[in-house]
C-alpha positions as CSV (number, residue, x, y, z in Angstrom):
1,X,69.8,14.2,-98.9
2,X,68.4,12.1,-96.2
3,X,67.9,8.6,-95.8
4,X,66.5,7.6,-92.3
5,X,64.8,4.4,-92.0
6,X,63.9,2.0,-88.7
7,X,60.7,-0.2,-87.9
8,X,57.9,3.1,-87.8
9,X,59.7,5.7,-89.7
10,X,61.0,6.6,-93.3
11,X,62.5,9.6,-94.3
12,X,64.5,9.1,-98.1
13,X,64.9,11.9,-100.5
14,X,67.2,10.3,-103.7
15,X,68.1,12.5,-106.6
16,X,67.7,10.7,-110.2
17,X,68.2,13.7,-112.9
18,X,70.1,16.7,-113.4
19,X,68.3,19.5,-115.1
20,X,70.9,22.2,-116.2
21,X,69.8,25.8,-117.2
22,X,72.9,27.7,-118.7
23,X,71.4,30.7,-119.7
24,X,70.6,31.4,-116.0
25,X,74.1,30.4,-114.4
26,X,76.3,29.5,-116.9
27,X,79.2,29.1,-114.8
28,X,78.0,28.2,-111.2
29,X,75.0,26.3,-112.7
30,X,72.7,27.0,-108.8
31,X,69.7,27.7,-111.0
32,X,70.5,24.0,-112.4
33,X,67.2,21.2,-110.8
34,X,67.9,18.1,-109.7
35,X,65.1,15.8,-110.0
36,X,64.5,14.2,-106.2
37,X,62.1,11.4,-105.6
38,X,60.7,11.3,-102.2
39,X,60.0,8.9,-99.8
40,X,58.2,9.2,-96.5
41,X,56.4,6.4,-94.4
42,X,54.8,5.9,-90.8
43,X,52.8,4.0,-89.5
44,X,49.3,3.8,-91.2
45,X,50.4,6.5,-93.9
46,X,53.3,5.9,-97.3
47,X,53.5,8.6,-99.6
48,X,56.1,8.6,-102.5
49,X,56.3,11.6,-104.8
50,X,58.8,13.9,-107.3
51,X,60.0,16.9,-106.6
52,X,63.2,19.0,-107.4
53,X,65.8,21.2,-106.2
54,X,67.6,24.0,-107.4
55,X,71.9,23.5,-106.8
56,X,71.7,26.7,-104.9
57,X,68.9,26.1,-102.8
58,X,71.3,22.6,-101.8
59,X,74.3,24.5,-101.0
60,X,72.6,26.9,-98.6
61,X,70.4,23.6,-97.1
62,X,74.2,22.1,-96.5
63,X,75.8,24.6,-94.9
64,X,72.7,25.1,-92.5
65,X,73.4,21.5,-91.6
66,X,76.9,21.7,-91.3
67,X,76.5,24.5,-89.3
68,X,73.8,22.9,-87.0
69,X,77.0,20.2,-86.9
70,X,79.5,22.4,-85.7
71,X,77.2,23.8,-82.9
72,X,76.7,20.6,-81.6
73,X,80.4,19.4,-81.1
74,X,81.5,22.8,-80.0
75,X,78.6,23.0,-77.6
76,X,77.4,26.2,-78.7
77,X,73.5,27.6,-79.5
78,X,72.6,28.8,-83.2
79,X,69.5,29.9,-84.7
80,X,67.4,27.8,-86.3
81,X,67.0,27.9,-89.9
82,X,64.0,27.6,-92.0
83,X,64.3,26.3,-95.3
84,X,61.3,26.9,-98.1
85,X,62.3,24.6,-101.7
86,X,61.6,26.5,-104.7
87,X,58.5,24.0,-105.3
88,X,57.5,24.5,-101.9
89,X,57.1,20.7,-101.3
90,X,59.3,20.3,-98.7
91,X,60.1,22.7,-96.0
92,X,61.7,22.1,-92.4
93,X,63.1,23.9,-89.6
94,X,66.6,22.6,-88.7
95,X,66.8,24.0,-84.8
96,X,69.9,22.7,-82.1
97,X,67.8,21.5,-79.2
98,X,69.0,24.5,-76.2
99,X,71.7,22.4,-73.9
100,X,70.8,19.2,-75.5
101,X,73.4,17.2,-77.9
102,X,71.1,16.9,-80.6
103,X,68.9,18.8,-83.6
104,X,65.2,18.6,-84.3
105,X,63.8,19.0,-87.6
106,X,60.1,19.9,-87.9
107,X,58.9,19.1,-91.3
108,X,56.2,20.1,-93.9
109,X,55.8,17.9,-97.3
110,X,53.7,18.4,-100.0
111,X,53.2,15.9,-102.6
112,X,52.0,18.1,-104.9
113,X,53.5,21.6,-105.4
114,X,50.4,23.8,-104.9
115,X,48.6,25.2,-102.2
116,X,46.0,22.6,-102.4
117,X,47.9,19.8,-101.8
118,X,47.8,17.0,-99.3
119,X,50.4,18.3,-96.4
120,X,51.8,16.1,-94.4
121,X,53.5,17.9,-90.7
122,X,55.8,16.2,-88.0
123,X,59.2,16.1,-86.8
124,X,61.8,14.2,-86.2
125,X,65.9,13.9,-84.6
126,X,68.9,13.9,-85.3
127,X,72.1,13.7,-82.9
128,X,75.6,14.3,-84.5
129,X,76.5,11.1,-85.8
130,X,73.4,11.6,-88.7
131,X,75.6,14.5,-90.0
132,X,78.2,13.0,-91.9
133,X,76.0,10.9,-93.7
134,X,73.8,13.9,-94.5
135,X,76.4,15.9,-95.4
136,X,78.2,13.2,-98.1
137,X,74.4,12.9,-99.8
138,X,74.1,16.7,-100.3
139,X,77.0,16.6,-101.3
140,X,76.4,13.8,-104.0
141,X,73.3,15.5,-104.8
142,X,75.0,19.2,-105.4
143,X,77.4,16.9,-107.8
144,X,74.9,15.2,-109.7
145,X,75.5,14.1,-113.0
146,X,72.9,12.7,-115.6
């Protein structure tokens, strides 16, 4: 899904497993999981952790970003959009910055997938030549094959 790295800051989210669950959707599969393994890093503070993904909560997550794409090459405003995962360990709120080229994303992760957990807040940008690149890796995460 992402994979943003430089000197201070790292951002990676990888998938490594497909889950699938026919008996929910047998013929879409967006109830299927896909195992994710996250990475985040700044200065002073590493966490790595697992988490997954349903395919339907991926599709929606991609089409809020390609959205958030399209608004910034045609120039125009859009609402931002908050996403929640199923596990609740990471959420984020994708928002164009008003007359700006570029899109902020506020972030909330939680190594663990309870209330309780550690929680770990910031936020960081993106301008549009991230897109593509997220795009292709939700795209190769929807996809995933064991």
């Amino acid at each position: 899904m992402f994979d943003l790295r430089n000197e201070d800051f790292t951002f990676v989210i990888s998938p490594f497993e497909r889950i699938s669950d026919d008996e929910a959707d047998p013929v879409d599969h967006l109830w299927d999981w896909i195992q994710s393994w996250i990475e985040f890093s700044v200065s002073g503070l590493k966490m790595q952790f697992q988490t997954e993904f349903t395919i339907g909560e991926l599709k929606i997550l991609k089409d809020e970003f390609f959205a958030h794409y399209q608004a910034l090459i045609t120039q125009r405003e859009l609402k931002p959009f908050n996403f929640r995962s199923e596990r609740g360990q990471l959420n984020m709120v994708i928002r164009k910055v008003t007359g700006k080229e570029g899109v902020i994303v506020e972030f909330d992760i939680r190594p663990e997938p309870h209330a309780d957990s550690v929680q770990v807040k910031g936020d960081f940008s993106l301008n549009e030549s991230y897109f593509p690149d997220i795009l292709k890796r939700l795209d190769e995460m929807i996809e995933w094959q064991n």
